[in-house]
C-alpha positions in Angstrom: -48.0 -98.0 145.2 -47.0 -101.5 143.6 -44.7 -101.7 140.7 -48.0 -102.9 138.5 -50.0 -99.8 139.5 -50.7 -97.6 137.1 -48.4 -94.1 137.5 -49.7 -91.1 138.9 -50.7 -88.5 136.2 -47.7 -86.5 135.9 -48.0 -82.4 137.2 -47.7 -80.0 134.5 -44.4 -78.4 135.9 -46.3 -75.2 137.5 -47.1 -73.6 140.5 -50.3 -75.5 140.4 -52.5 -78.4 138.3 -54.4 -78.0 136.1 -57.2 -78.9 138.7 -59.5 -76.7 139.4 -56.5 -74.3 141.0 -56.2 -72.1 138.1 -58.3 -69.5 140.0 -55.9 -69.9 142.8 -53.0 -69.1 141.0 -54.7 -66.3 139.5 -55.7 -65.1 142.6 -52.1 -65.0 144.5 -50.6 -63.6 141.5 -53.2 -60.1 141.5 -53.2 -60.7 145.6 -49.2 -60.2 145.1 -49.3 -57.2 142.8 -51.7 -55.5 144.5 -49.8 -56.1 148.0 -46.8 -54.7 146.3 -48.2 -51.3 144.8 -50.9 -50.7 148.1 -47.5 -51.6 150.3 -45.4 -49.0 148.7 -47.8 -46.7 147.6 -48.7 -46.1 151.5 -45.2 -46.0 152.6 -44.0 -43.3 150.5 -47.6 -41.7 151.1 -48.5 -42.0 147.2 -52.0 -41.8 145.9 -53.4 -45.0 146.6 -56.8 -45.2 145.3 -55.4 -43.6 142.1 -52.6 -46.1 141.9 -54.9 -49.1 142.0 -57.5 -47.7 140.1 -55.0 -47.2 137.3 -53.7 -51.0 138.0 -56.6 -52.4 137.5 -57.3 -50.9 134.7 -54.7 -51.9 132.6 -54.5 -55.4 134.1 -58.1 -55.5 133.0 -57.8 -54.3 129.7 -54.5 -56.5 128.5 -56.1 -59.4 130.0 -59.4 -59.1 127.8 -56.8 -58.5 124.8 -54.6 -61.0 125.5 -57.1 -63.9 126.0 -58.8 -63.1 122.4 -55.2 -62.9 120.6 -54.9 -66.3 122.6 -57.8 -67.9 120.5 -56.3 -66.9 117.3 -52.4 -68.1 118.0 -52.6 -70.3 121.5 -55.5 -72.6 120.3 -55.2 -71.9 116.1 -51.9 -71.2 115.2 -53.1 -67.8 113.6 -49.9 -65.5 113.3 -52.0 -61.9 114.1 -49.9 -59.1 114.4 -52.6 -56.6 113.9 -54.8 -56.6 116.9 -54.7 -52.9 116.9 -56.5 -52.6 113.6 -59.3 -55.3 114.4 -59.6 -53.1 117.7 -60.0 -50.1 116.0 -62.7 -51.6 113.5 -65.0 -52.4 117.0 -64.5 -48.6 118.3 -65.0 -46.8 115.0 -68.2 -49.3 114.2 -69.5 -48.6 117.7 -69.2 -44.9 117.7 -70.6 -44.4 114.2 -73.2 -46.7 115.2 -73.9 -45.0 118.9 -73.1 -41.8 118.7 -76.3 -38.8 118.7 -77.8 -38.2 115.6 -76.5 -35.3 114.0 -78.3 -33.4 111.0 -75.7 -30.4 110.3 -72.4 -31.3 108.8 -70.4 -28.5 109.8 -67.2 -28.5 111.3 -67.1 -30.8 114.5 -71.0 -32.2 113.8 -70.3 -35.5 113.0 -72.9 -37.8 114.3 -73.8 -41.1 114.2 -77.3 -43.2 114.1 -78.3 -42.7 117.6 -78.1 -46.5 118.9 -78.2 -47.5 122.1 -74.3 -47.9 123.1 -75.0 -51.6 124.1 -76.0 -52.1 120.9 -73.6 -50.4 119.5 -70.8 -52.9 121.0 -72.8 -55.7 119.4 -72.6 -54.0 116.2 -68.7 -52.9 116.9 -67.6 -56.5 117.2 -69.9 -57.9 114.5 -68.3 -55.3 111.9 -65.2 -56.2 113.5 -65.8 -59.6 112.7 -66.7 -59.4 109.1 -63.9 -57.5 108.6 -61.3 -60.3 109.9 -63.5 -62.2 107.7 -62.4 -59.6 104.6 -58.7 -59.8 105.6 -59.3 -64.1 106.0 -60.5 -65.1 102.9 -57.4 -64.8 100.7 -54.8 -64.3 103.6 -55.4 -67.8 105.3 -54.3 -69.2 102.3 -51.0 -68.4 102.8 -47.9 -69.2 105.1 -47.8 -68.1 108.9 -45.3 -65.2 108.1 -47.0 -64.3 104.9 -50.5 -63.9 107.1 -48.7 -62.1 109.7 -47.4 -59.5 107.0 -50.7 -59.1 105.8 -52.5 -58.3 109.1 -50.0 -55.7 109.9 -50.1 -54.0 106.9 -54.2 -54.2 106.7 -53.6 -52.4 110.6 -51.7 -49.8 109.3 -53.5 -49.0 106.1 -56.2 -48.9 108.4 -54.6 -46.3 110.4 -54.0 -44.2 107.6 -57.6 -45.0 106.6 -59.1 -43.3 110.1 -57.4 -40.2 109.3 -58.5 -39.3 105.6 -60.3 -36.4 105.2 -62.8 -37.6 102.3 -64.5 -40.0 105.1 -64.1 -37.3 107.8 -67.7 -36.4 107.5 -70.3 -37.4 105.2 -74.2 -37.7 104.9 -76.1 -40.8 104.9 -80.2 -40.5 104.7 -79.9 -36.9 105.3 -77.7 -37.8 108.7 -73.8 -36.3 109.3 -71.9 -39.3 110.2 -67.9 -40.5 109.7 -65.0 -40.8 111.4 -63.6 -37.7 112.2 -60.0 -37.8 110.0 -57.0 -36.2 111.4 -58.8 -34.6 113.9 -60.3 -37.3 115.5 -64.1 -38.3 116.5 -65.7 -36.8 119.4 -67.7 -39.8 121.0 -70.5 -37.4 123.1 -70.3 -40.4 125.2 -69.7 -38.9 128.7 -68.0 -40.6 131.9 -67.2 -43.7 130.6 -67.7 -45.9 133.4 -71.2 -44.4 134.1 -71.8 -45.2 130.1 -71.0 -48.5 130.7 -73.1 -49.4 133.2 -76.0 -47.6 131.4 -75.7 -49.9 129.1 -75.9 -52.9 131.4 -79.3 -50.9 132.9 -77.2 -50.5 136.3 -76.9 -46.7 136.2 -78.5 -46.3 139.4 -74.8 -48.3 141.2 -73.2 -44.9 139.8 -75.0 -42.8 141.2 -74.6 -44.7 144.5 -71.2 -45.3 144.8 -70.7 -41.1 144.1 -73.2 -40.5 147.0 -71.2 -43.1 148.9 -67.8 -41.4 148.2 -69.3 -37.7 149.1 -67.3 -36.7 152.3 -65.7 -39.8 152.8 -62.5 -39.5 150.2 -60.1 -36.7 149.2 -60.7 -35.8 145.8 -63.3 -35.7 143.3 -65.4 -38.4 144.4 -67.1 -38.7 141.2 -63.2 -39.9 139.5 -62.5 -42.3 141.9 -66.5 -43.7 141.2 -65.5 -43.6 137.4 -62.6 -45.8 138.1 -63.7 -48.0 140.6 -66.6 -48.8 138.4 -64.6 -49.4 135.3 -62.6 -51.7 137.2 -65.2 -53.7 137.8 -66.8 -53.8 134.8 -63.3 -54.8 133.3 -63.2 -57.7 135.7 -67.0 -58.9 134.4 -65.4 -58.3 130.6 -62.1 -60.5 131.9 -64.3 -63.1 133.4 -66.7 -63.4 130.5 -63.8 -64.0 128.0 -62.2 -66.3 130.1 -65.4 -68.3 130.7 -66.4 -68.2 126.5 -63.1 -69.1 125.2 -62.5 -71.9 128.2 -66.1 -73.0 127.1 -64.9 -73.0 123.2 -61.7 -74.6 123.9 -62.9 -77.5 125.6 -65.9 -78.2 122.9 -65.6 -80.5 120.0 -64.9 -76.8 117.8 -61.9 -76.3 120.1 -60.5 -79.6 119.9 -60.4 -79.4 116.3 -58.8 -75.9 116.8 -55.7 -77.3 118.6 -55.7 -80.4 115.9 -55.2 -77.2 113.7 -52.8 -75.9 115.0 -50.8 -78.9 115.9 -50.6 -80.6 112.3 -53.2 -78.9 110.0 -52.4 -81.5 107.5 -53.1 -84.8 109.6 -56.5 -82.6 111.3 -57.6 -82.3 107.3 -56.6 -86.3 106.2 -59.6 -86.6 109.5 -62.2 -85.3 107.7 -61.9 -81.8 108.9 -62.3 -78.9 106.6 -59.7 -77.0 108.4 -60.1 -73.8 106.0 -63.7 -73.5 107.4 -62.5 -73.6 110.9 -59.6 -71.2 110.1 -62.5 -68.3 108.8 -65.0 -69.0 111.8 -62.4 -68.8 114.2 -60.2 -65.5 112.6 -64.2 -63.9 112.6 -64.4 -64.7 116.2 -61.2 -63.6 117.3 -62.0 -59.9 115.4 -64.5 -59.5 116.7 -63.5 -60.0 120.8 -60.9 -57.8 119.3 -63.4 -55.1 117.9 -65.5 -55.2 121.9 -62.0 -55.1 123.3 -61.0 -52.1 121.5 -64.5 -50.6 122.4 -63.7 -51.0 126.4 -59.7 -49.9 125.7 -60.5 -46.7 124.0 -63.5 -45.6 125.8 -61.1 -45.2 128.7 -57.4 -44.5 126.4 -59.5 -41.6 124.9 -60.0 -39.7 128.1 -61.9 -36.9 127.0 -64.2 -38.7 125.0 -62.1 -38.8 121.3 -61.0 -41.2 119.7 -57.9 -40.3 116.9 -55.8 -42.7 114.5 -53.0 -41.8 116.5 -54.3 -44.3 119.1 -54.1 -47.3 117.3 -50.0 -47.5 117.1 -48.3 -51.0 116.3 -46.7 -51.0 119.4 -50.0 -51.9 121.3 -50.0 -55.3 119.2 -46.7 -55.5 120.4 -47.3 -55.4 124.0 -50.1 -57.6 123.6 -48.2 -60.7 122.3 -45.5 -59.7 125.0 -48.2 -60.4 127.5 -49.2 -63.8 125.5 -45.9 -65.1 125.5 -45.5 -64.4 129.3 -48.2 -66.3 130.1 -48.1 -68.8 127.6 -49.5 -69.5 123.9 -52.6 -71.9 124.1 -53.9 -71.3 127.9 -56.7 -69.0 128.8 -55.7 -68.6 132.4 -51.9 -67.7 131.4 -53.3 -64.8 129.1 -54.9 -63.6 132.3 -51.7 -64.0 134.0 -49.3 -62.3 131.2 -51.8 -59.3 131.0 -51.7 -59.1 134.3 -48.2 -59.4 135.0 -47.7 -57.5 131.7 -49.6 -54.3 133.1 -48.2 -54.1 136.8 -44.6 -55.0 135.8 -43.6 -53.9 132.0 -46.3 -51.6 131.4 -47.4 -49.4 134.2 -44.0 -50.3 136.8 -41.5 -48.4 135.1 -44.0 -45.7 135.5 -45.0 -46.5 139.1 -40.7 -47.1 139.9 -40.0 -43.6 138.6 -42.8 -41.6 141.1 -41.3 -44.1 143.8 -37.8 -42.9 143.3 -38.5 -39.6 143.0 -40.6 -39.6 146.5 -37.8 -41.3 148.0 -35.3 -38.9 146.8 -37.3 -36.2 148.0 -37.6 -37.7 151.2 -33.5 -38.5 151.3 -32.4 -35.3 149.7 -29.8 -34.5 151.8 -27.6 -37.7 151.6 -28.1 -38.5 147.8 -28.3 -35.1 146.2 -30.6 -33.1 143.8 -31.6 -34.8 140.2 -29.8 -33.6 137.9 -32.0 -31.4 135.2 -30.4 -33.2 132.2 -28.1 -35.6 130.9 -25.0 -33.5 130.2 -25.2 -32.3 134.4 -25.5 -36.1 135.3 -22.6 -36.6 133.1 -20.4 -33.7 134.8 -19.6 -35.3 138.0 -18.3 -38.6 136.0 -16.0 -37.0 134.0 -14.5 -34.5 136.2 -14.2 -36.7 139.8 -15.5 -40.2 138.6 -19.4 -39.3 141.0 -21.8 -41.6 139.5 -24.4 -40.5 142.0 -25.7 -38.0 139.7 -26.0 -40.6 136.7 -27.8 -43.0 138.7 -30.4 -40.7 140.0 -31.0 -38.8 136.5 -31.4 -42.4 135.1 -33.7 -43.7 137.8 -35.7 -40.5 137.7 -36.4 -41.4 134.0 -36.6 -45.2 133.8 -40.3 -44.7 132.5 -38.3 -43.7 129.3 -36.4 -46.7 129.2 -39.7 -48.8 128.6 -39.3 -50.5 126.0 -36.0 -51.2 126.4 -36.7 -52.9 129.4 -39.7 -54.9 127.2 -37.2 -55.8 124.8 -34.5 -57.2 126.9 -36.8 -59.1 129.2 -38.7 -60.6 125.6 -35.2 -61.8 124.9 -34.8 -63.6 128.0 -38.6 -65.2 127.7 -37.1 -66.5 124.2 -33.7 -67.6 125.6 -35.0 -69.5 129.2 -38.5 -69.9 128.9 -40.2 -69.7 125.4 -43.4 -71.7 126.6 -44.2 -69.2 129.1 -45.5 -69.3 132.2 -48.4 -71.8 131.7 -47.5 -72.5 127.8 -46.0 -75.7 129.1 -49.8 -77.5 129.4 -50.5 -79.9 126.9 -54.2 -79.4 126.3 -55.0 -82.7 124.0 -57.2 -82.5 121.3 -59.2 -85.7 122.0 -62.0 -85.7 124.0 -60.7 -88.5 126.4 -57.3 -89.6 127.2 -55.9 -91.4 124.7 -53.0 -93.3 127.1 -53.5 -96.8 127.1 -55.1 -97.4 130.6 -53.6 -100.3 132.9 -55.3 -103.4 132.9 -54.9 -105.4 135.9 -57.5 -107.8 135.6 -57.6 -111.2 134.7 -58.6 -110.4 131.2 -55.3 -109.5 129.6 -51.8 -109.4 130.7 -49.1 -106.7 130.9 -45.8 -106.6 132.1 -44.3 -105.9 135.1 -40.7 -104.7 135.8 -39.8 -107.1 138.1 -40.5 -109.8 134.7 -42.3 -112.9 134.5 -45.6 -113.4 133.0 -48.0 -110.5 133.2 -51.5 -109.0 131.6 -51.4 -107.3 128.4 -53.8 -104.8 127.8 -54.2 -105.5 124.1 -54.9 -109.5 125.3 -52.7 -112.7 125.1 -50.0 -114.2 127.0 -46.4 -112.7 127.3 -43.2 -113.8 128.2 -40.3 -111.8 129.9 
């Protein structure tokens, strides 16, 4: 390349461009993670099919979280710290709206109006929705930290809300419906996966895939069916997320999104009327929130119940963990930070601990028994200085130790890499490129750097 050619556009920095590799790099991170577990999992003769099932069920479900927290603070500049509440909006809504009708409003007969649980959903994000459009309205109007305190506090008073008794159960048109209180809300729904794909009118690939399983896996074949099914339909939930909010980021909507939340003032002296785009955008965001918390607590709740003790502020926490790992304002890092999130922070220290106790089983005799508690770990160090005992009752426990671990490694995110692992794109706002392009016709001149007189792209003659 001459000296008057115009420069190559310069990489982003990452493993990859941003050129069509994105599902490359998404690709060898899950192909890593899974090598990693299935590797170790066989060695040490683990339960495999359980292990992954499990993985990919939380990479799933912090990946569909993350990428709609992403639409609020990577592309807006919203400062929510109360995903949890918007969440539990969608999976109250839903089951109110979804669950069987129930006419008697004795204890434990708390119905709902008998939708169909697809529609349901609909209706769980929508109320979601309006909600964060409730919570907008006067909180937008005030500072990042200020709107951050407010979404918080509306999660918890939410929380608190979920539990009353007065709303427990109550009739509407002669039906029992509410939300259960302390207690909690029964959902009636059944195997969840199954549910799910009822809804999508594919319950006959259940039914299948148990058939399939019979006499072929150790086990109850119907739970591995469950799981393998919810995994998938996690990866269709992951996939359609990614593909609306790519879709919406790259649209004229989008573009005035990241103008937002690069210089709200400057995006408003354009013509924009950025509190408009603020409210449409917090609505949206609530409501992948609310159908997020729909998929999360259909499997969290296990026995089909749903209870306000569920909807902690720590889950909010872990989700911006998982944003700032991948990085603020790209789709494809949210994928990556709930992924990496899941198999490393969330469900490793758990995986670690059965791996070290199967290995200590399997090395008894050189390294000793596990110590039953802290004071008989602590023994051998203070009477002969044996810190054998110490290490194995602390590695035995490390699932314990989980959020210290978050903690320290969200210190070391803020001290050597902030941006994340993708945050370092620069998505422009502009349709176009806006760099000047290089002109080497005979129309204008610009300079060279070897001087003399060149083209300018903005026309005339120039002198070195």
């Amino acid at each position: 390349m001459s000296e008057t050619e115009a420069p190559a556009e310069a990489s982003d920095g990452g493993l990859f461009d941003r050129g069509g590799n994105d599902l490359l790099l998404i690709g060898a991170v899950l192909a890593a993670i899974y090598l990693v577990y299935a590797g170790v999992a066989v060695l040490l003769d683990l339960r495999v099919a359980g292990t992954l099932i499990d993985l990919t069920r939380w990479i799933g479900l912090f990946a569909i979280v993350t990428l709609a927290l992403n639409l609020h603070w990577g592309y807006t500049g919203l400062f929510n710290i109360g995903v949890v509440g918007f969440m539990g909006v969608g999976v109250y809504a839903t089951a109110v709206a979804s669950k069987p009708v129930a006419t008697d409003a004795a204890a434990g007969a708390t119905g709902g109006f008998g939708l169909p649980l697809w529609l349901g959903i609909i209706i769980g994000g929508i109320v979601a929705g309006l909600f964060g459009l409730v919570i907008a309205l006067p909180a937008l109007r005030l500072r990042a930290d200020y709107l951050a305190i407010v979404t918080v506090a509306v999660s918890e008073i939410l929380r608190f809300v979920f539990r009353n008794r007065s709303i427990a159960s109550f009739d509407v048109g002669g039906r029992s419906v509410g939300l259960g209180g302390g207690d909690g809300l029964q959902l009636d729904w059944g195997s969840e996966a199954e549910l799910l794909l009822d809804a999508l009118f594919l319950g006959g690939v259940y039914d299948w895939l148990v058939n399939t399983l019979e006499g072929t896996v150790a086990g109850n074949p119907e739970a591995i069916a469950d799981g393998i099914v919810y995994g998938l339909i996690l990866i269709a939930f992951v996939i359609g997320y990614y593909l609306l909010l790519q879709r919406m980021a790259n649209s004229p909507f989008g573009r005035v999104l990241k103008a937002i939340r690069e210089d709200e003032e400057a995006a408003g002296s354009l013509g924009k009327d950025t509190a408009r785009f603020k409210l449409i955008v917090f609505m949206i965001g609530c409501g992948l929130m609310g159908v997020a918390g729909v998929v999360w607590f259909m499997n969290a709740g296990g026995q089909g119940t749903i209870n306000s003790t569920q909807f902690r502020p720590e889950l909010t926490f872990y989700v911006w963990i998982a944003l700032i790992i991948g990085g603020a304002g790209s789709n494809t890092g949210s994928v990556l930070g709930g992924a990496i999130f899941a198999a490393v922070l969330f469900q490793g220290p758990r995986f670690l601990q059965d791996v070290i106790r199967e290995f200590v089983n399997l090395q008894q005799a050189p390294l000793g028994d596990v110590p039953g508690s802290f004071g008989a770990a602590m023994a051998p160090v203070s009477g002969n200085l044996d810190v054998v005992p110490l290490l194995l009752y602390t590695a035995s426990r490390i699932s314990d130790m989980q959020l210290l671990i978050m903690g320290l490694v969200l210190i070391w995110l803020m001290h050597n890499r902030p941006e994340g692992m993708l945050g370092h794109r620069k998505e422009h706002a502009a349709a176009v490129s806006l760099d000047r392009p290089e002109d080497t016709s005979s129309k204008g001149f610009a300079l060279t750097t070897d001087g003399g007189t060149t083209d300018a792209t903005d026309g005339g003659q120039t002198d070195e």
